[in-house]
N, CA, C and O atoms as a Tinker XYZ file with bonds, in Angstrom:
   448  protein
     1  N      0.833000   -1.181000    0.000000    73     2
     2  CA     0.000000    0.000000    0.000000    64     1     3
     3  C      0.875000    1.241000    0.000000    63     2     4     5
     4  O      2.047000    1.256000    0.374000    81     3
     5  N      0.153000    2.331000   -0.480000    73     3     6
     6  CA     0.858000    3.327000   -1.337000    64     5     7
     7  C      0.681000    4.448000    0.585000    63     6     8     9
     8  O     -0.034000    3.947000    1.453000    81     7
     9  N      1.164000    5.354000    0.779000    73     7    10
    10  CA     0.761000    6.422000    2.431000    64     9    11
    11  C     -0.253000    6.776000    1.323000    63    10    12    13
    12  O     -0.212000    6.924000    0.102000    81    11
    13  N     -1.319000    6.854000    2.445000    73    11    14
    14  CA    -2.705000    7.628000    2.334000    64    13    15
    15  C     -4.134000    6.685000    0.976000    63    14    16    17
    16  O     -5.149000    7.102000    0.418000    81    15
    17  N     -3.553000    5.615000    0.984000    73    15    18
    18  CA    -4.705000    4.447000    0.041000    64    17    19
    19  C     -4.915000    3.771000    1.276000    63    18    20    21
    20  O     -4.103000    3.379000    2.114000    81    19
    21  N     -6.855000    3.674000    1.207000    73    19    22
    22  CA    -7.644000    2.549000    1.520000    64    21    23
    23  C     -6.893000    1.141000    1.051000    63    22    24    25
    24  O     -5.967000    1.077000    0.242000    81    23
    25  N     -7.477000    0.098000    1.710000    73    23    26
    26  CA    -7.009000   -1.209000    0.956000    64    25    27
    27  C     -7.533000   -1.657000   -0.267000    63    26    28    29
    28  O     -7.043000   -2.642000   -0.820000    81    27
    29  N     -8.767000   -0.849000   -0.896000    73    27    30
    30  CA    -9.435000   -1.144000   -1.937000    64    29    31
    31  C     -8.652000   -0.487000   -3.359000    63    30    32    33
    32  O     -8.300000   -1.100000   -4.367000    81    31
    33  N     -8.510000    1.094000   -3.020000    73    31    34
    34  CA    -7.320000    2.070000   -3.835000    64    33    35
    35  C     -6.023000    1.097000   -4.017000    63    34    36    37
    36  O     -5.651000    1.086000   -5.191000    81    35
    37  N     -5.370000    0.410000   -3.291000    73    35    38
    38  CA    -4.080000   -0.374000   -3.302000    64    37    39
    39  C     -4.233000   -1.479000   -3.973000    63    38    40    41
    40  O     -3.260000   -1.878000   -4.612000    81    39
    41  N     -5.553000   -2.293000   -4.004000    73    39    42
    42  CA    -5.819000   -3.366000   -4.523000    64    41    43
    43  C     -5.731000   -2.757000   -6.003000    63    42    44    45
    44  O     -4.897000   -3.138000   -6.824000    81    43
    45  N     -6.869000   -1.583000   -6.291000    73    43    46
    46  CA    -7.319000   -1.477000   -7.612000    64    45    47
    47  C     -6.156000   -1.058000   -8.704000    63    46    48    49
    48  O     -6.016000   -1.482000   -9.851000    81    47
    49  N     -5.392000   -0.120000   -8.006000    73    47    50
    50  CA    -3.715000    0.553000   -8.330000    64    49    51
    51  C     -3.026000   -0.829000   -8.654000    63    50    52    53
    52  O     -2.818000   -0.860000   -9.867000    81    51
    53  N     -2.615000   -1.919000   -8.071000    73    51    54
    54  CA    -2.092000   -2.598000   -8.489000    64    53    55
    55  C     -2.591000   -3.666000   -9.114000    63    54    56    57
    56  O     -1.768000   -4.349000   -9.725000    81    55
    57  N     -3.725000   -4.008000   -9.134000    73    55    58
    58  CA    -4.283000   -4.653000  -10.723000    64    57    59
    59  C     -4.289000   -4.273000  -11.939000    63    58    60    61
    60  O     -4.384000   -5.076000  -12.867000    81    59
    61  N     -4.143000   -2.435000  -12.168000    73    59    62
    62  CA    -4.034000   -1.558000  -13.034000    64    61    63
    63  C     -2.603000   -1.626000  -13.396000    63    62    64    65
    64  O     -2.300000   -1.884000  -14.561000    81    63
    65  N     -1.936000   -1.470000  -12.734000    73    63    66
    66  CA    -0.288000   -1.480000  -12.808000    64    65    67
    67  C      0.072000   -2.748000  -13.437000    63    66    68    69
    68  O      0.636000   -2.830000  -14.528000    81    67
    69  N     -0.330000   -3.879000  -12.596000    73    67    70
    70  CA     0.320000   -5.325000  -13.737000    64    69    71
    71  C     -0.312000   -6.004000  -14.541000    63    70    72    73
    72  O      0.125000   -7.074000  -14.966000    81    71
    73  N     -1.902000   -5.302000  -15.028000    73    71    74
    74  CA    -2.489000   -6.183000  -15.770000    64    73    75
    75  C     -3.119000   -4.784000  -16.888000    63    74    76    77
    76  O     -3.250000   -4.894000  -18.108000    81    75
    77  N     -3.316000   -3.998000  -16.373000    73    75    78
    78  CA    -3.754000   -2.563000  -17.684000    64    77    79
    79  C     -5.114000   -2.672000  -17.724000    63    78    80    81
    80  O     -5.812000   -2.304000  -18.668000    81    79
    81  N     -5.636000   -3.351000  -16.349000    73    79    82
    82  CA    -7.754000   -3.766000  -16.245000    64    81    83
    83  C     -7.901000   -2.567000  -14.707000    63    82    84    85
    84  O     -7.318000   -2.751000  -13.639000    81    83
    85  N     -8.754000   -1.491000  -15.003000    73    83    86
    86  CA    -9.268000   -1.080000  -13.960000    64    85    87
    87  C    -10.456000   -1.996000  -13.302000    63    86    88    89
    88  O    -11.250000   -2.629000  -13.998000    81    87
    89  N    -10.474000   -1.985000  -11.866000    73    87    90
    90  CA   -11.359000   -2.702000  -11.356000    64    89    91
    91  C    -11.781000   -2.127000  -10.468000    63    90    92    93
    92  O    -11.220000   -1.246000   -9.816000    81    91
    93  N    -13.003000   -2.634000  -10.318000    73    91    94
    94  CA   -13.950000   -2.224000   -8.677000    64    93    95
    95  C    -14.102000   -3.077000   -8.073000    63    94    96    97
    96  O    -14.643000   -4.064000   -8.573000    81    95
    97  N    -13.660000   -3.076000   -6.632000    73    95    98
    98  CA   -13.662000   -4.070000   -5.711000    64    97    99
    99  C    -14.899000   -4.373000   -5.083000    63    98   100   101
   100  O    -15.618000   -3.473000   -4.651000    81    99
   101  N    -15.292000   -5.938000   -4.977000    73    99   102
   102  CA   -16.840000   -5.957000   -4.536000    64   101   103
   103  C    -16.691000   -6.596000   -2.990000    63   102   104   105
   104  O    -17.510000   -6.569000   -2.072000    81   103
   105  N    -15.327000   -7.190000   -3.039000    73   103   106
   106  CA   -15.062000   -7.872000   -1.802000    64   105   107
   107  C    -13.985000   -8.483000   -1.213000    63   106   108   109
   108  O    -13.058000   -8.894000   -1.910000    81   107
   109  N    -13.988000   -8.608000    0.107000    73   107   110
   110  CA   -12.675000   -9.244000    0.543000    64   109   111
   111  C    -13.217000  -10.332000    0.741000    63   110   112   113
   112  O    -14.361000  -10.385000    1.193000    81   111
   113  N    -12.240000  -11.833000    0.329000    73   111   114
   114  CA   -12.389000  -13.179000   -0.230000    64   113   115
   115  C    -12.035000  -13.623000    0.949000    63   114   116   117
   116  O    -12.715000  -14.434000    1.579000    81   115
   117  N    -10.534000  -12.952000    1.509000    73   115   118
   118  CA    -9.553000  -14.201000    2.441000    64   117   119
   119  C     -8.526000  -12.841000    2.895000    63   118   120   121
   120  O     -8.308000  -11.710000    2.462000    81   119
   121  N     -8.062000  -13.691000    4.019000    73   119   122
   122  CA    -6.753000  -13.042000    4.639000    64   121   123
   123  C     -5.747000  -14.525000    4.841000    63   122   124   125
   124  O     -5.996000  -15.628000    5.329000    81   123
   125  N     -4.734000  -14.032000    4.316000    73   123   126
   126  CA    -3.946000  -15.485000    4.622000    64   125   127
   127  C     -2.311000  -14.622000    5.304000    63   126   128   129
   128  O     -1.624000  -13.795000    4.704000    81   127
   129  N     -2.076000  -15.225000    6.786000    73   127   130
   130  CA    -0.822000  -14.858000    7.343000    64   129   131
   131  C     -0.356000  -15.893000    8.012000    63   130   132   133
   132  O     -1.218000  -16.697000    8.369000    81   131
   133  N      0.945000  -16.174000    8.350000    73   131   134
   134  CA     1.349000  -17.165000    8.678000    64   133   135
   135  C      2.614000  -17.036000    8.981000    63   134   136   137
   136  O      3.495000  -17.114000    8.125000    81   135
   137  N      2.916000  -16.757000   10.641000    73   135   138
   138  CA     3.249000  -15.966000   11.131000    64   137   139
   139  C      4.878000  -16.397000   11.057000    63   138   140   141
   140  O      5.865000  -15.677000   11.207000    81   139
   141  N      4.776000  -18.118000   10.715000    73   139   142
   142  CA     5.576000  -18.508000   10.620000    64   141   143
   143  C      7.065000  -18.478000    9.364000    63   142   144   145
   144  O      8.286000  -18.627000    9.343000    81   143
   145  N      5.797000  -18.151000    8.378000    73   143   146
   146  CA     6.344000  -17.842000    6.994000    64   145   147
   147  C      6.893000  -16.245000    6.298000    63   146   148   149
   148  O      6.339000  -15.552000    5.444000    81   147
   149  N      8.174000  -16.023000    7.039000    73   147   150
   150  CA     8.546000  -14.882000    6.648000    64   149   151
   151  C      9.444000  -14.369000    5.421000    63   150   152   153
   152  O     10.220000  -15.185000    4.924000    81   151
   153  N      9.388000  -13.107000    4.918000    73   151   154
   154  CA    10.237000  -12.589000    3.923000    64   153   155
   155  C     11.916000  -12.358000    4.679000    63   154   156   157
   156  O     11.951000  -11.932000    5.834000    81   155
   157  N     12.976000  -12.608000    4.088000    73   155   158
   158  CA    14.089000  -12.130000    4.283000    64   157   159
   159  C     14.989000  -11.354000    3.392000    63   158   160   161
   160  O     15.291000  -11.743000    2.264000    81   159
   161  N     15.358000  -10.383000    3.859000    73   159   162
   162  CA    16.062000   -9.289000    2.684000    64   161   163
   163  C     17.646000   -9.602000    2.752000    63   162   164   165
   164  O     18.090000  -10.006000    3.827000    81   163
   165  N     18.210000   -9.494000    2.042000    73   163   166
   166  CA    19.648000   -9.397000    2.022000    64   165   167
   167  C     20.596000   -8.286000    3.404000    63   166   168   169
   168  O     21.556000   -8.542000    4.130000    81   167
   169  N     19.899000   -7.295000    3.272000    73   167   170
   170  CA    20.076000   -6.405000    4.519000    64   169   171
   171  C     19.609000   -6.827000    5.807000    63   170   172   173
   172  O     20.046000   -6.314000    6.837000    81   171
   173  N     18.519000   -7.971000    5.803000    73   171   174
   174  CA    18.343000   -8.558000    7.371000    64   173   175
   175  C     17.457000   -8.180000    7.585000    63   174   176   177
   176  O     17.111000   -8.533000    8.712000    81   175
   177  N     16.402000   -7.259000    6.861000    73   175   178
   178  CA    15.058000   -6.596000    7.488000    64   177   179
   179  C     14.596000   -8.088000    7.281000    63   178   180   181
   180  O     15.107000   -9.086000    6.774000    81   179
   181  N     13.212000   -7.749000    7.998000    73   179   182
   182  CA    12.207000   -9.416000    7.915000    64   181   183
   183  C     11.062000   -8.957000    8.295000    63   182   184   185
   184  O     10.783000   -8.325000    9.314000    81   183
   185  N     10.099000   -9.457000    7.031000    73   183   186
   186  CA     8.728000   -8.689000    7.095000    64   185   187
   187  C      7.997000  -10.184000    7.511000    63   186   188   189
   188  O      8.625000  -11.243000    7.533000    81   187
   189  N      6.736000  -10.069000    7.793000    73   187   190
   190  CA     5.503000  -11.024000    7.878000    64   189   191
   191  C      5.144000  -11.050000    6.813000    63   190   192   193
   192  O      5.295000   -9.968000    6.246000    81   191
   193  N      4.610000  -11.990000    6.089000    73   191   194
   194  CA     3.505000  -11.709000    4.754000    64   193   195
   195  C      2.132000  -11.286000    5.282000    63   194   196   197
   196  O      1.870000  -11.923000    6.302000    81   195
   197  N      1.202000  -10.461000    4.947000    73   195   198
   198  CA    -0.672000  -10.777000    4.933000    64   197   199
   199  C     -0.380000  -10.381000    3.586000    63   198   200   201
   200  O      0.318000   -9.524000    3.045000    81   199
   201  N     -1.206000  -11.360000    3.207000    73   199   202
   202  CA    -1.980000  -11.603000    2.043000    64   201   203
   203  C     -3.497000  -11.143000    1.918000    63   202   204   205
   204  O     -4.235000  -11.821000    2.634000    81   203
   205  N     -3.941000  -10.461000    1.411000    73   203   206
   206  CA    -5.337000  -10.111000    1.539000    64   205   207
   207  C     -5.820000  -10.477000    0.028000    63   206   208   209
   208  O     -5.225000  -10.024000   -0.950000    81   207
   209  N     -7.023000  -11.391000   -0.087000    73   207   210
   210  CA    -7.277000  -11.749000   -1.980000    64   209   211
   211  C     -8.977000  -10.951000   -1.458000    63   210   212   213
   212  O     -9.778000  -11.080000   -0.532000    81   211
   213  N     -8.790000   -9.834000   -3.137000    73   211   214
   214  CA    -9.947000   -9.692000   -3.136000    64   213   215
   215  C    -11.256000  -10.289000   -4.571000    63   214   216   217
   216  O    -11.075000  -10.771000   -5.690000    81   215
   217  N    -12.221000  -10.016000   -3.965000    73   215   218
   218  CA   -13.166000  -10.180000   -5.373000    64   217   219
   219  C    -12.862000   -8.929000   -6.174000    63   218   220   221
   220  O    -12.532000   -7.918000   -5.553000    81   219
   221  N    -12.925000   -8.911000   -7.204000    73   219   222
   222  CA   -12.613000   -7.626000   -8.316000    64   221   223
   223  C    -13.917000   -8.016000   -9.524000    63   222   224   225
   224  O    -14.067000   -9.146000   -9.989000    81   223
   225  N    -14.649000   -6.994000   -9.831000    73   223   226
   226  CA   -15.209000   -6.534000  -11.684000    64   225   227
   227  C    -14.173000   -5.802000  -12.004000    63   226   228   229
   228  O    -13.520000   -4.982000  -11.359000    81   227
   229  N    -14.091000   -6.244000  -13.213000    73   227   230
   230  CA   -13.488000   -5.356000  -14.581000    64   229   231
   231  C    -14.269000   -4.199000  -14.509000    63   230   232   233
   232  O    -15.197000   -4.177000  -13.700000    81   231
   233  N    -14.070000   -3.346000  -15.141000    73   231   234
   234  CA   -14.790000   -1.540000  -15.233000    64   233   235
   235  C    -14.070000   -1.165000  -16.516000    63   234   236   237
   236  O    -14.750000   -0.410000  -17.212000    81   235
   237  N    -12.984000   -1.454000  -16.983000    73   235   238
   238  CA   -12.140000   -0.608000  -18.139000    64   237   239
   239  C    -10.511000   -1.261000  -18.211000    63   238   240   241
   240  O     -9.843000   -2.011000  -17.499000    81   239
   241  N    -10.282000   -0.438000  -19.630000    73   239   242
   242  CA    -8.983000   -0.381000  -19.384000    64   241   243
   243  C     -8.332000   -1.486000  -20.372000    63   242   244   245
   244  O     -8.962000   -1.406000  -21.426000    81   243
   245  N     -7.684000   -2.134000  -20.437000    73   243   246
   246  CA    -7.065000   -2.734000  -21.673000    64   245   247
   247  C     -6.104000   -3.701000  -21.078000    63   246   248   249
   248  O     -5.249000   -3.325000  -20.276000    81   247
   249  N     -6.267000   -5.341000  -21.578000    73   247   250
   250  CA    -5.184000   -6.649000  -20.508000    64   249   251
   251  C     -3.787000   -6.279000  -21.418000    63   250   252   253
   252  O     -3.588000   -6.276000  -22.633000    81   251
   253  N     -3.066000   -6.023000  -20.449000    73   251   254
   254  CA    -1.602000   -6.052000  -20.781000    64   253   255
   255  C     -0.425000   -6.102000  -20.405000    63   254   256   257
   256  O     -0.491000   -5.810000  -19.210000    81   255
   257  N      0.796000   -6.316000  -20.704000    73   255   258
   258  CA     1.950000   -6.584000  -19.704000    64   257   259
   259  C      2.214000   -5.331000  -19.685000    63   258   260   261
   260  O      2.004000   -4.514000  -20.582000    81   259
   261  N      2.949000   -5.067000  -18.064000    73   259   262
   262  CA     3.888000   -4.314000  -17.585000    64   261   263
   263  C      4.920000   -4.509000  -17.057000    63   262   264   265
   264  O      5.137000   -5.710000  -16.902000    81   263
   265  N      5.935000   -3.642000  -16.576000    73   263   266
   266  CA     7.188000   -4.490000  -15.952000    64   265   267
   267  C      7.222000   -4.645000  -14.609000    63   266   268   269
   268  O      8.035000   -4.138000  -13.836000    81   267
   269  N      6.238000   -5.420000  -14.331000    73   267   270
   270  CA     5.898000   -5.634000  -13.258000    64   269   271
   271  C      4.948000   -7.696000  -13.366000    63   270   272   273
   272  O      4.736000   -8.584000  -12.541000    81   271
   273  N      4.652000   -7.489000  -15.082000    73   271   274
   274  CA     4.265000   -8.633000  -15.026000    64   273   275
   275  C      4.607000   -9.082000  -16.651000    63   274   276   277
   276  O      4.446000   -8.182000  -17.476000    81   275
   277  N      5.083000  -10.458000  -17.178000    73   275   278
   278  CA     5.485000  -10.825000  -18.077000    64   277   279
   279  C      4.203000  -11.447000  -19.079000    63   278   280   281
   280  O      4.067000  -11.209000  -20.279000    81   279
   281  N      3.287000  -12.335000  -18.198000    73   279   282
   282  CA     1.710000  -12.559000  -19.329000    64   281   283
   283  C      0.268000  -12.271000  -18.456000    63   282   284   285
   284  O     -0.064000  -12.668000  -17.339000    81   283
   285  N     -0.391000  -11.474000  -19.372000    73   283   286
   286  CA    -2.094000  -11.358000  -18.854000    64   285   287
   287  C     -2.648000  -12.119000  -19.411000    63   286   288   289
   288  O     -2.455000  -12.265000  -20.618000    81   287
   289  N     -3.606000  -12.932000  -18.663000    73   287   290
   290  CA    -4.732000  -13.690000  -19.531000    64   289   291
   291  C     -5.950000  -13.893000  -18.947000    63   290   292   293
   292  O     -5.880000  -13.876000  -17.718000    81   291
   293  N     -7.339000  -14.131000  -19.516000    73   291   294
   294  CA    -8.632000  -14.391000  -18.630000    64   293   295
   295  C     -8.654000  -16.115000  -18.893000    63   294   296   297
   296  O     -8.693000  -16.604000  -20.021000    81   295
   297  N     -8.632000  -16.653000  -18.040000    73   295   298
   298  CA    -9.049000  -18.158000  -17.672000    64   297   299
   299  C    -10.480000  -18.650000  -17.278000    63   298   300   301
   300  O    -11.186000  -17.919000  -16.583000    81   299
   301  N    -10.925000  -19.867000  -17.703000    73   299   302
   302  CA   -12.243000  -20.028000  -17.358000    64   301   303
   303  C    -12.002000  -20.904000  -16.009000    63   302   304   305
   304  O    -10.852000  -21.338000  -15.943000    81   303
   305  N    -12.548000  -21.132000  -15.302000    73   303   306
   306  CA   -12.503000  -22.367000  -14.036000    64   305   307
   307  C    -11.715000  -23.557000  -14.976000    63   306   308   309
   308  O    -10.487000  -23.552000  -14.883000    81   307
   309  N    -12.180000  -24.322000  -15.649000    73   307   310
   310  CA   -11.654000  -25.443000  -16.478000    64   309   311
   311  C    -10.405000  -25.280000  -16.507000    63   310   312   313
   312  O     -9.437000  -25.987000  -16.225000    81   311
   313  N    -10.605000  -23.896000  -17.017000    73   311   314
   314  CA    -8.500000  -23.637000  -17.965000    64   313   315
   315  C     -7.610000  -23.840000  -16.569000    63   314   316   317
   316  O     -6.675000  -24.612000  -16.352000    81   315
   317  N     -8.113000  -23.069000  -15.892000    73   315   318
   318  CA    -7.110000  -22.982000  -14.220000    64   317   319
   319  C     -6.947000  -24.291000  -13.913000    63   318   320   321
   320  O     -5.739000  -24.386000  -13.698000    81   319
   321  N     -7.310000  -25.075000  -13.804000    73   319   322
   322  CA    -7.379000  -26.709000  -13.923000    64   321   323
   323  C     -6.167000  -27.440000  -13.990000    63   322   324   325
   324  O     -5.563000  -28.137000  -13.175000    81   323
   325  N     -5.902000  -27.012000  -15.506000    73   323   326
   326  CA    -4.611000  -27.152000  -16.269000    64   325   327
   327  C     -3.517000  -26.727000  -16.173000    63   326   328   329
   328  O     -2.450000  -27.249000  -16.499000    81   327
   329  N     -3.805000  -25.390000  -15.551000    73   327   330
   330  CA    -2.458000  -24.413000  -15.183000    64   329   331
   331  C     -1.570000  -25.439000  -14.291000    63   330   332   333
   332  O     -1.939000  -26.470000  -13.730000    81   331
   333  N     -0.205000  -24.801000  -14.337000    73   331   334
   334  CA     1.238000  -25.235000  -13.538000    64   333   335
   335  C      1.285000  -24.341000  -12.497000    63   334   336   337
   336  O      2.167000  -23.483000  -12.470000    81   335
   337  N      0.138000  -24.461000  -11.312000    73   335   338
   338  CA     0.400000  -23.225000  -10.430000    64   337   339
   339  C      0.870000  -24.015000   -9.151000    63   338   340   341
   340  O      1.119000  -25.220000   -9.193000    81   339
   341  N      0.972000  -23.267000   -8.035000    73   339   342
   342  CA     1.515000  -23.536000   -6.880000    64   341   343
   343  C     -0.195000  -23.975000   -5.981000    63   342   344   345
   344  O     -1.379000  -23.760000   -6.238000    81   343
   345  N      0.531000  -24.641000   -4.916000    73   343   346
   346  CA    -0.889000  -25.454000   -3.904000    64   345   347
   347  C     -1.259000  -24.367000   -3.645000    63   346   348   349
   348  O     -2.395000  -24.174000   -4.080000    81   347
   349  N     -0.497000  -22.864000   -2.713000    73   347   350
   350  CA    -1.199000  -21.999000   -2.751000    64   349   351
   351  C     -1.573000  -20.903000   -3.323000    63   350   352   353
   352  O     -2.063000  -20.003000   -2.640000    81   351
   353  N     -1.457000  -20.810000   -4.295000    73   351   354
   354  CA    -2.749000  -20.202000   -5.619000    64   353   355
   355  C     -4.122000  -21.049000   -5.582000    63   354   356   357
   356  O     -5.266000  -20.761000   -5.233000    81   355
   357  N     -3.418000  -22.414000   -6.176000    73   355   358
   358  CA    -5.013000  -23.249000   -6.063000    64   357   359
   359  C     -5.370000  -23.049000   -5.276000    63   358   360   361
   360  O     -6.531000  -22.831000   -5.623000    81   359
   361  N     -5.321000  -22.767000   -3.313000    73   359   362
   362  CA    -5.954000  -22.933000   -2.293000    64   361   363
   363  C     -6.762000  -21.302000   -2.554000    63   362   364   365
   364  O     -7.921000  -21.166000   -2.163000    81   363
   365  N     -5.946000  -20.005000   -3.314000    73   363   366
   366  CA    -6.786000  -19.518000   -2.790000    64   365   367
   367  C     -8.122000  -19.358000   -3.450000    63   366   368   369
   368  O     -9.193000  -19.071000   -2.914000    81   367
   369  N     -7.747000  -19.704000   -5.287000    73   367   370
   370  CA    -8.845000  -20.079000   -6.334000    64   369   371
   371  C     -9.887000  -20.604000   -5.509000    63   370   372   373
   372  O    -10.956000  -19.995000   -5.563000    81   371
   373  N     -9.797000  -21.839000   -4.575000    73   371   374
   374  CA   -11.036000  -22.575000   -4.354000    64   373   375
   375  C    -11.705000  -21.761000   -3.111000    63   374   376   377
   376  O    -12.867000  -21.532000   -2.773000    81   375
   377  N    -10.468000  -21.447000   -2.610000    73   375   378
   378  CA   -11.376000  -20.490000   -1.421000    64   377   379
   379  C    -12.205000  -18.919000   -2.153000    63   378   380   381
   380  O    -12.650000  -18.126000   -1.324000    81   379
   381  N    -12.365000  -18.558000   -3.702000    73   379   382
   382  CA   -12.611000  -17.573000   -4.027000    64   381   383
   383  C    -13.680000  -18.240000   -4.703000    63   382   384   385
   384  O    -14.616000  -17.448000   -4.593000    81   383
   385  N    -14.053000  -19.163000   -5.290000    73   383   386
   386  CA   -14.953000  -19.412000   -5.276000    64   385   387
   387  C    -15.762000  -20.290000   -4.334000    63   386   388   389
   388  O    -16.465000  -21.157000   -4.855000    81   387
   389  N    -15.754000  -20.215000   -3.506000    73   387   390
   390  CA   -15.864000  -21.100000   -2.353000    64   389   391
   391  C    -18.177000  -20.625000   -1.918000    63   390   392   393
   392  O    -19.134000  -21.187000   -1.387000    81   391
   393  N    -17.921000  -19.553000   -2.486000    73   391   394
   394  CA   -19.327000  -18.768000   -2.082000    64   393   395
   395  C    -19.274000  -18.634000   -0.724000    63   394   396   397
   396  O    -20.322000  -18.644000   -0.079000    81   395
   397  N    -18.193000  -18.508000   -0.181000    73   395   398
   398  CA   -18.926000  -18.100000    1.499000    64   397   399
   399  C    -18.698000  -16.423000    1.193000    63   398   400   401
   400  O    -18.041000  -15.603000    0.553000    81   399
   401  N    -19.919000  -16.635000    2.303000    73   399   402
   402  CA   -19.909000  -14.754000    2.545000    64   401   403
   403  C    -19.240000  -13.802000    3.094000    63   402   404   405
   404  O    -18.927000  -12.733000    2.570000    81   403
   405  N    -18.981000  -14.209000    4.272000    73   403   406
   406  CA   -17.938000  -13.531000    5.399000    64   405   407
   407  C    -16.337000  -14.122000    4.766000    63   406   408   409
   408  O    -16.362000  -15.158000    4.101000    81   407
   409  N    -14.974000  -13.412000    5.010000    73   407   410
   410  CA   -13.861000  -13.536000    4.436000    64   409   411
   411  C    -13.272000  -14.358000    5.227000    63   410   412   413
   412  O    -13.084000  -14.086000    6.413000    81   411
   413  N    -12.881000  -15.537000    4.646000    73   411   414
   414  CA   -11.985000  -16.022000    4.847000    64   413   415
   415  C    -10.459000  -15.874000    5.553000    63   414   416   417
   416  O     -9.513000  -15.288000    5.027000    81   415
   417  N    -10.443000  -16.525000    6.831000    73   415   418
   418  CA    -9.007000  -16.009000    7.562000    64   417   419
   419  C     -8.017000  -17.228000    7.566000    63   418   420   421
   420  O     -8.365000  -18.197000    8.241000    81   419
   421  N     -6.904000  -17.290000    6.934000    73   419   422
   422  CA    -6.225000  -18.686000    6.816000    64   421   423
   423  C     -4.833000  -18.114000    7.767000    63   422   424   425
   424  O     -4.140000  -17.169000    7.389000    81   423
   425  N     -4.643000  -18.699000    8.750000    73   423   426
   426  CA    -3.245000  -18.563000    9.698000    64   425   427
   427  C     -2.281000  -19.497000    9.150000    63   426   428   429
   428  O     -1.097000  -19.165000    9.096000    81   427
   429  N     -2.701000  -20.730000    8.701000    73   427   430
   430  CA    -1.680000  -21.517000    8.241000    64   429   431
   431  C     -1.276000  -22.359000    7.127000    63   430   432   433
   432  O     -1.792000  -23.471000    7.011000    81   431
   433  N     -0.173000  -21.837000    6.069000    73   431   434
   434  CA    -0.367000  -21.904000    4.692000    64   433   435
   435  C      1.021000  -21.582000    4.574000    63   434   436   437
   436  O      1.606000  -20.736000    5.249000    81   435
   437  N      1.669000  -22.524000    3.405000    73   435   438
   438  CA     2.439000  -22.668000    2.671000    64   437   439
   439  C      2.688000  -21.852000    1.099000    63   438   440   441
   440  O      1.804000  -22.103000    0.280000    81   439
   441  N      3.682000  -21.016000    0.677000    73   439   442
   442  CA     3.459000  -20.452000   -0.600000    64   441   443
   443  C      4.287000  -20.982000   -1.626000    63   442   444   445
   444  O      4.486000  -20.382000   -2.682000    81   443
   445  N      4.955000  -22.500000   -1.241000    73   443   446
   446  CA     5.805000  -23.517000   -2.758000    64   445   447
   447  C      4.757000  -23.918000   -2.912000    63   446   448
   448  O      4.530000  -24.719000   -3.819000    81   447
C-alpha cells in the first residue's frame, strides 16, 4: 500500500499497474498470514507476509503486460485446472470461489 490508500485504492492501483484492467472491488475473499512464513532481505530486514485476496469486476482499461508482469490472460474455471500453479494459488482459487460470505481467515499456509 501506497501512504494515504484505503485497501481497496491499493488493490485497484495494483491490478491496473500489472495487468492494464481497472477494477472495482466488490469484496474481501480471504486473509492469509502465517506468522511462521517470513520474507528475508539481504540487509536482514524481515517482514511477515498478509496476504489479503480480493473479489474484483473489470470496469475498463485494456489486458496487458507491464514491468511488473510478463503474461495477462482471462481463464475459465476449467483452464485454471490445467495451469502449472503452486498449492497456494489453487488454495486460494477454491477459497474464491468457495461462495462463502464472510472472508476467509487462513493462519496456516504454505506459498511452494
Amino acid at each position: 500500500m501506497e501512504p494515504g490508500e484505503n485497501l481497496q485504492e491499493a488493490c485497484a492501483r495494483e491490478v491496473l499497474e500489472e495487468t492494464g484492467i481497472r477494477i472495482e472491488v466488490k469484496k474481501l475473499v480471504s486473509v492469509y498470514s502465517n506468522p511462521d512464513l517470513l520474507l528475508e532481505y539481504e540487509d536482514g530486514n524481515r517482514w511477515q507476509l498478509v496476504i489479503l485476496h480480493f473479489e474484483a469486476k473489470p470496469v475498463g482499461g485494456q489486458l496487458s503486460t507491464s514491468n511488473e508482469s510478463t503474461e495477462v490472460k482471462y481463464f475459465s474455471k476449467e483452464e485454471i485446472m490445467d495451469l502449472s500453479i503452486s498449492p497456494f494459488d489453487r488454495m486460494r482459487i477454491a477459497d474464491a470461489f468457495s461462495g462463502m460470505e464472510a472472508a476467509l481467515i487462513r493462519n496456516e499456509f504454505t506459498v511452494q
